[in-house]
C-alpha positions in Angstrom: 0.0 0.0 0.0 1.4 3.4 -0.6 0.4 6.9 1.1 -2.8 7.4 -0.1 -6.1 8.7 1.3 -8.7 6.8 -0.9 -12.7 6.7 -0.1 -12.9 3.5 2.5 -9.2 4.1 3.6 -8.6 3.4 7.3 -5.0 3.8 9.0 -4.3 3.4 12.5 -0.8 5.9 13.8 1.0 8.2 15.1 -0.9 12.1 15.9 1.1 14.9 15.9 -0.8 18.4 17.2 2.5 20.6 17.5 2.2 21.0 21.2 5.1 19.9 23.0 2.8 19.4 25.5 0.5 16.8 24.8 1.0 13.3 25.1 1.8 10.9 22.3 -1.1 8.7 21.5 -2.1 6.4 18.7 -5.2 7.7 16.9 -7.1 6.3 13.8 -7.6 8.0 10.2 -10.3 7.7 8.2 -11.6 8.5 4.8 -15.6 8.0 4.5 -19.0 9.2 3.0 -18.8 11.5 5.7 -15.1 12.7 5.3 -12.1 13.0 6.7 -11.5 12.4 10.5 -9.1 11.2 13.1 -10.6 9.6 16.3 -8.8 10.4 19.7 -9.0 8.4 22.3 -8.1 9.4 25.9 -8.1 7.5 29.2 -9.4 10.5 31.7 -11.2 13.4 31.4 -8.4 15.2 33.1 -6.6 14.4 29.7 -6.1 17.6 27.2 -7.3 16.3 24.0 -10.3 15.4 26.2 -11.2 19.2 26.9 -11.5 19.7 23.3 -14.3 18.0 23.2 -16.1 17.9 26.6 -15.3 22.0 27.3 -18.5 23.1 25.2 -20.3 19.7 25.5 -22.7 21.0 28.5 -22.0 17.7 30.4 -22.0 18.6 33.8 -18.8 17.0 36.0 -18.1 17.1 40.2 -14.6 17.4 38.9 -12.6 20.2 37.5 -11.4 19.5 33.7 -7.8 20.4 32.1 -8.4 23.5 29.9 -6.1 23.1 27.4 -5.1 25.4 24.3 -8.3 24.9 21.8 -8.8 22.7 18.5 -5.4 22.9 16.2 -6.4 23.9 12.7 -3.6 21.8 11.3 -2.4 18.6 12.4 -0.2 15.8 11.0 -1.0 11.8 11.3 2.0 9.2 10.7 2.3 5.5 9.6 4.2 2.7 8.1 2.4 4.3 5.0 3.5 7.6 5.4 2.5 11.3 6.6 -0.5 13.2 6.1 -1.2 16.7 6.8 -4.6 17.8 7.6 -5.8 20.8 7.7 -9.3 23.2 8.3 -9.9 20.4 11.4 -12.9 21.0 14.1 -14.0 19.2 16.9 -17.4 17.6 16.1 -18.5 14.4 18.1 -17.6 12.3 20.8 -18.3 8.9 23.2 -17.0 9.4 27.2 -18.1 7.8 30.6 -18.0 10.1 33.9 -14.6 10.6 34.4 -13.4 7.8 32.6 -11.9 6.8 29.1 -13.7 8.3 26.3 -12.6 9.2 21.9 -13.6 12.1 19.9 -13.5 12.8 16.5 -11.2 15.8 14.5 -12.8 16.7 11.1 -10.7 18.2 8.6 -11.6 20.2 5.2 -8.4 18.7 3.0 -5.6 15.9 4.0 -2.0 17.1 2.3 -0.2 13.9 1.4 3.6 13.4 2.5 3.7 16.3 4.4 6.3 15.4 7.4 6.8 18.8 8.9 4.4 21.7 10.3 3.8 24.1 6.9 1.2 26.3 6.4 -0.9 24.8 3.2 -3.8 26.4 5.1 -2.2 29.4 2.9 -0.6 27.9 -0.4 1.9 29.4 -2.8 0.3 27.2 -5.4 -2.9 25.2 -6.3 -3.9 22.8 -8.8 -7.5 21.7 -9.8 -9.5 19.3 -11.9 -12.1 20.9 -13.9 -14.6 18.9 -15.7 -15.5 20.0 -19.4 -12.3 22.0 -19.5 -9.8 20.6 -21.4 -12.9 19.4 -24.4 -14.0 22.8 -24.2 -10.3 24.0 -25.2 -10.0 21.4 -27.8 -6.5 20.5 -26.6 -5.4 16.9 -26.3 -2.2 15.5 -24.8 -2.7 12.4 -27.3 -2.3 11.8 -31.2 -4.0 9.1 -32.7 -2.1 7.5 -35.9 -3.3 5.2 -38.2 -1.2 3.4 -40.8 -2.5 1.4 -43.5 0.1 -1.3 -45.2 -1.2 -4.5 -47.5 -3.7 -6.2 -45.9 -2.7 -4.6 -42.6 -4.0 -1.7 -40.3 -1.4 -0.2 -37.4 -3.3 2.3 -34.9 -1.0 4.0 -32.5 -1.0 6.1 -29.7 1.6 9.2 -29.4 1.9 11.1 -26.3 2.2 15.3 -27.2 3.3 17.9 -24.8 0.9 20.3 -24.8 2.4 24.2 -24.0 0.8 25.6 -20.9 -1.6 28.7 -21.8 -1.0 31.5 -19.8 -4.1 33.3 -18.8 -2.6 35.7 -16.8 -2.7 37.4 -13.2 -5.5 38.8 -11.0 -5.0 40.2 -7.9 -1.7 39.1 -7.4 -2.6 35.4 -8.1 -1.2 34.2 -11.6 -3.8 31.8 -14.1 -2.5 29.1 -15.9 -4.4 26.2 -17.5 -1.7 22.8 -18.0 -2.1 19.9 -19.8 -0.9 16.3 -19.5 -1.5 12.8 -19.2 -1.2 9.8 -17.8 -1.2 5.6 -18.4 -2.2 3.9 -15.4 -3.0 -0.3 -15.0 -6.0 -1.5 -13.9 -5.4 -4.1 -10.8 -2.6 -5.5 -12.7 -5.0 -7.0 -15.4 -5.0 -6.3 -19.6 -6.5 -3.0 -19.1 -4.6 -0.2 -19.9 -6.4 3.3 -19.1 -5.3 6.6 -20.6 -6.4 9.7 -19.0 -6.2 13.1 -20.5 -6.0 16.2 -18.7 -6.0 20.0 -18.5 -5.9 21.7 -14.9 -6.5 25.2 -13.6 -3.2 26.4 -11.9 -3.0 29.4 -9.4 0.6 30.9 -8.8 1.2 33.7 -6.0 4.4 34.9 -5.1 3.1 35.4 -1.1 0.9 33.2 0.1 -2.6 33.3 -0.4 -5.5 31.5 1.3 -7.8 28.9 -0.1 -10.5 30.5 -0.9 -8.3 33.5 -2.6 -6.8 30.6 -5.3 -10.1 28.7 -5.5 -11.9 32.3 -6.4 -10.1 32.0 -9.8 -10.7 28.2 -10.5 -14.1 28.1 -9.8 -14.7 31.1 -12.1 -13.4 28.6 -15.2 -15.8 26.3 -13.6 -18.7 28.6 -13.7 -18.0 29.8 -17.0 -18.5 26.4 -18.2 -21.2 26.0 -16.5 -23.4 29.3 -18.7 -21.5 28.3 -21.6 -23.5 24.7 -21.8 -25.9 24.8 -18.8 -24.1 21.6 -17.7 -23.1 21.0 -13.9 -19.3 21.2 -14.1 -17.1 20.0 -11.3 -13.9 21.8 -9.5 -12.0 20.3 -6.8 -8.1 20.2 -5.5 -5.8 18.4 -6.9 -2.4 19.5 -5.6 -0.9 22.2 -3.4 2.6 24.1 -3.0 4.4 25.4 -0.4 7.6 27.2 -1.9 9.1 26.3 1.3 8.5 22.5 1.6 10.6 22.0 -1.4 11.3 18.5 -3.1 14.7 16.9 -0.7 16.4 14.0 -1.0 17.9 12.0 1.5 20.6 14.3 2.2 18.1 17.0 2.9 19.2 19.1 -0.1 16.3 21.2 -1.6 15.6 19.6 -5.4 13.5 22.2 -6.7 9.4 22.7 -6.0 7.2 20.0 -5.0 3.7 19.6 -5.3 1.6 18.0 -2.9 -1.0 15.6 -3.3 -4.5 16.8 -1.9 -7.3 14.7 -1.1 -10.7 16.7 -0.4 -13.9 14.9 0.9 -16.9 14.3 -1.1 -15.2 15.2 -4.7 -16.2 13.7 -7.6 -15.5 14.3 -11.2 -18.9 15.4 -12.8 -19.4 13.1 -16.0 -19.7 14.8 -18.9 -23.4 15.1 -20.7 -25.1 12.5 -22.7 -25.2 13.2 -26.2 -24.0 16.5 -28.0 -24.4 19.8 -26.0 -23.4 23.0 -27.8 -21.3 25.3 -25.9 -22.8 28.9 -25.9 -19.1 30.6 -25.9 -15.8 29.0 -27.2 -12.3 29.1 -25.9 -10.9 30.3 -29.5 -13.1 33.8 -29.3 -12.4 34.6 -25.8 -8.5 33.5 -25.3 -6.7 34.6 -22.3 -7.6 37.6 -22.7 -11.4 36.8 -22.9 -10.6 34.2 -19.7 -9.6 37.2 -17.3 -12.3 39.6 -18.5 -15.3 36.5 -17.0 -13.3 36.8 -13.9 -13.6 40.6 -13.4 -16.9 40.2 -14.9 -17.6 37.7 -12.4 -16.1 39.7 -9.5 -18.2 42.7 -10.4 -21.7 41.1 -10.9 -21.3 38.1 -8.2 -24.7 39.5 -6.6 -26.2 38.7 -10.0 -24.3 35.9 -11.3 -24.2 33.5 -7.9 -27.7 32.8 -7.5 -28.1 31.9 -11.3 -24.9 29.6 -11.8 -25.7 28.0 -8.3 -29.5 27.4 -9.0 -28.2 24.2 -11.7 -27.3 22.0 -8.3 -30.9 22.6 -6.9 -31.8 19.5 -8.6 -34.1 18.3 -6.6 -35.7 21.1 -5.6 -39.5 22.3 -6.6 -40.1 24.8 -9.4 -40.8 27.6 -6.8 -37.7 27.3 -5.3 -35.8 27.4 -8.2 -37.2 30.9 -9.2 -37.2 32.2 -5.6 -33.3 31.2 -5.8 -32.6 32.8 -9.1 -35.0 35.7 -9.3 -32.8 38.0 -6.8 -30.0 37.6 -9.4 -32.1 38.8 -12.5 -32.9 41.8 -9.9 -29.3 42.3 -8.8 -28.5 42.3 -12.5 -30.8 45.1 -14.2 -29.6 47.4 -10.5 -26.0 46.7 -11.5 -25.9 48.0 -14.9 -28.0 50.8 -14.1 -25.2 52.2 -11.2 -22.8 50.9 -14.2 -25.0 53.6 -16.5 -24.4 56.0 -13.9 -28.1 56.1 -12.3 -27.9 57.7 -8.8 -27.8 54.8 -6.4 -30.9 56.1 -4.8 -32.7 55.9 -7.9 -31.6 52.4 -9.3 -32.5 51.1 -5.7 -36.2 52.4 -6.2 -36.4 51.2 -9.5 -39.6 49.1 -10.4 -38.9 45.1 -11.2 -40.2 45.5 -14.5 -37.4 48.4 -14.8 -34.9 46.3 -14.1 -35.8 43.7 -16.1 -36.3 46.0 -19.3 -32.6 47.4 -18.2 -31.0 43.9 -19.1 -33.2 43.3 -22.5 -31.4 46.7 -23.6 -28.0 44.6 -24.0 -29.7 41.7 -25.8 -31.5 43.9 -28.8 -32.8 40.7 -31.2 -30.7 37.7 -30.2 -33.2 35.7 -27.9 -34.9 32.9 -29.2 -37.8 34.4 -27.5 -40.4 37.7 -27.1 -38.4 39.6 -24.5 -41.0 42.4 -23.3 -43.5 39.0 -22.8 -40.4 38.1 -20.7 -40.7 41.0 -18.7 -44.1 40.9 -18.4 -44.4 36.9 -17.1 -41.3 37.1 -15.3 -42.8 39.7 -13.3 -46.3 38.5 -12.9 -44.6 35.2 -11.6 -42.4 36.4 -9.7 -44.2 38.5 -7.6 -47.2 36.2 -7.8 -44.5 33.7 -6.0 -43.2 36.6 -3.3 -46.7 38.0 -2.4 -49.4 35.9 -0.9 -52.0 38.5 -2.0 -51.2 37.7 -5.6 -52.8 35.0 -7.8 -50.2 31.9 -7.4 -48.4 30.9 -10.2 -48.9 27.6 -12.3 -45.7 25.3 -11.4 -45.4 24.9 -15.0 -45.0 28.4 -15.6 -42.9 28.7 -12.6 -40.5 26.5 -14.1 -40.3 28.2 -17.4 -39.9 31.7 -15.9 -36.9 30.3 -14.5 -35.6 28.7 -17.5 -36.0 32.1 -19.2 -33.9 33.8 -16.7 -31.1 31.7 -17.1 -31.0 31.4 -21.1 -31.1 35.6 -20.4 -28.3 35.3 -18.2 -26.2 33.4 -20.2 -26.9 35.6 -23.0 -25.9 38.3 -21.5 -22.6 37.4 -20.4 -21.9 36.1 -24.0 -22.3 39.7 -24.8 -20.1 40.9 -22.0 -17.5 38.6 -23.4 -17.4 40.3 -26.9 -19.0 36.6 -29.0 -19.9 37.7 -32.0 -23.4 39.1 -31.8 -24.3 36.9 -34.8 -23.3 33.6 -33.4 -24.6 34.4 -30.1 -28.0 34.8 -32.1 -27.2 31.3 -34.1 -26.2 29.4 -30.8 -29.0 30.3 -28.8 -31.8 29.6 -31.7 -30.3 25.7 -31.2 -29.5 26.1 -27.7 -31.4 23.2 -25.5 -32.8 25.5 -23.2 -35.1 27.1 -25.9 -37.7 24.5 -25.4 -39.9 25.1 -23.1 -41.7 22.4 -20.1 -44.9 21.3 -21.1 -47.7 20.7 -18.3 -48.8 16.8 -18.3 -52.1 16.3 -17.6 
């Protein structure tokens, strides 16, 4: 077995909080459907890594407790196997009799592979991610396929390619870069052979940033796939870099960078959609510099964009509360550009829904496959029909296709923002899937 973290993976080793402190004590890891955790045992409750659990449990006890330092945000587990750094960890959980032995359970957000030392990946130099739909949306492949026909005979082959890195570029100190590459990998030792084929959003910053300040970036690639198709598109960690936790050898000279393996729970590569799916926006009109306008775009109309691109994972949720999700958005939206026209705050804040409404039609002039001031009218009859109780309820069916509307307006819109062509906007949307409208069974 090597260092891995798989789903299902249970190791049993050495915990390490960075508290000289503490006692040494053997502690289980765990990767499930519920995550990542490490169970603590203890033999008292006098016993420190018992107070981080009982301290705020509300158990009453006759005797006085240990109150330690508080939950370590980082902490590093050790085997036969290897090292693993986790990191994001709270307390949540725990089984204890009165004063007696007891366990409790660490969560953590991410588990850094082959980390052996205290770093700080809680604030990265470098992150890597897998983004579904990306690398067929760029058209890039790290593999040739060549055929060669002799007498008789056909010869197919398979040629690796190094693929050149495209260099989106750098916002807010934090540099874009999507890489490609590949890789051949055996199945259980058996006759299969499987090929995978990859591009990956990579974030660069010369300080550290935090998580969420490299993720901003990759999960802007992710939502822009997400308008371009109306597919759900999936983003999650792949690697991490700590320019100082550099590759060493066994003479403890530094070899250069090293990227870490991450392991995040719950992440699953979203499969790509049955059947051909038109893409509303391609990569060879937009480029890199197309790529970093979306993500100032999507900086500066986040109150608008969020609630639409987010409303695709409500999949089980009812037709009302799709709209009642996404409707703010299409508000947020038409107030946006009017302070972006210049309206006095005052006044685009009093402006009427229909106003607001009419304010985004004015960037769309003829390319919807649809009557856009019967948009404005139904939109706003259902909507408010679905905020006030006073009002006439919407049909669900109608509910559904209000909300269908705003989205295929959305998406529309950004296309614009993004400088398509106004005539192949026009032409992609006329065969755009989300044309067609629901139909009430009876």
């Amino acid at each position: 077995m090597v260092n891995e973290l798989t789903l299902g993976t249970r190791r049993v080793g050495d915990f390490i909080d960075f508290d000289p402190d503490t006692p040494e004590v053997k502690v289980s890891l765990e990767h499930s459907d519920r995550g990542i955790s490490i169970t603590i045992p203890w033999s008292s409750d006098d016993n420190p890594y018992a107070s981080w659990f009982l301290r705020d449990s509300g158990i009453n006890r006759n005797s006085p407790r240990l109150e330690g330092p508080t939950v370590p945000k980082k902490v590093l587990f050790h085997d036969s196997y290897g090292s693993v750094l986790l990191i994001g960890c709270y307390a949540r959980g725990f089984h204890s009799n009165m004063f007696g032995p007891g366990s409790g359970t660490l969560w953590a957000r991410a588990a850094i592979m082959g980390v052996s030392e205290e770093a700080d990946f809680e604030n990265p130099h470098g992150l890597q991610t897998d983004v579904s739909g990306l690398r067929s949306w760029l058209g890039i492949s790290s593999w040739k396929r060549i055929i060669e026909y002799e007498s008789q005979e056909r010869r197919i082959s398979i040629e690796s390619v190094n693929q050149p890195d495209i260099e989106v570029g750098e916002h807010y100190d934090v540099r874009l870069t999507l890489k490609f590459g590949y890789e051949v990998r055996h199945e259980n030792d058996g006759d299969r052979r499987v090929l995978s084929d990859f591009a990956r959003c990579v974030t660069r910053s010369s300080t550290p940033k935090s998580w969420a300040a490299h993720l901003k970036l990759h999960r802007a690639i992710r939502d822009l796939l997400v308008l371009s198709r109306w597919h759900e598109e999936s983003c999650y960690e792949f690697s991490a870099l700590r320019l100082d936790d550099p590759l060493r050898t066994l003479d403890e000279k530094a070899h250069g960078e090293q990227w870490r393996g991450v392991v995040i729970p719950g992440s699953e590569t979203q499969s790509a959609p049955k059947g051909h799916r038109p893409h509303l926006f391609e990569y060879n009109e937009l480029k890199s510099l197309g790529l970093l306008r979306w993500i100032a775009l999507r900086d500066e109309f986040a109150r608008a964009l969020d609630p639409v691109i987010s409303s695709i994972g409500l999949k089980s949720s009812t037709a009302n509360t799709l709209l009642a999700h996404t409707g703010p958005g299409l508000e947020a939206l038409g107030y946006l550009l009017m302070l972006r026209d210049g309206v006095p705050k005052k006044q685009a804040n009093e402006a009427p829904l229909k106003k607001r409404f009419e304010r985004i039609l004015e960037d769309l002039g003829d390319l919807l496959p649809l009557d856009g001031q019967a948009w404005v009218d139904s939109t706003c009859a259902t909507y408010n029909g679905l905020k006030h109780a006073n009002r006439r309820e919407p049909d669900p069916v109608d509910v559904l296709n209000t909300w269908r509307e705003c989205v295929l307006i959305t998406r529309a819109w950004v296309a614009t923002e993004l400088g398509v062509p106004h005539e192949k906007i026009k032409e992609r949307l006329s065969n755009d899937p989300q044309r067609h409208a629901y139909v009430k069974v009876e």
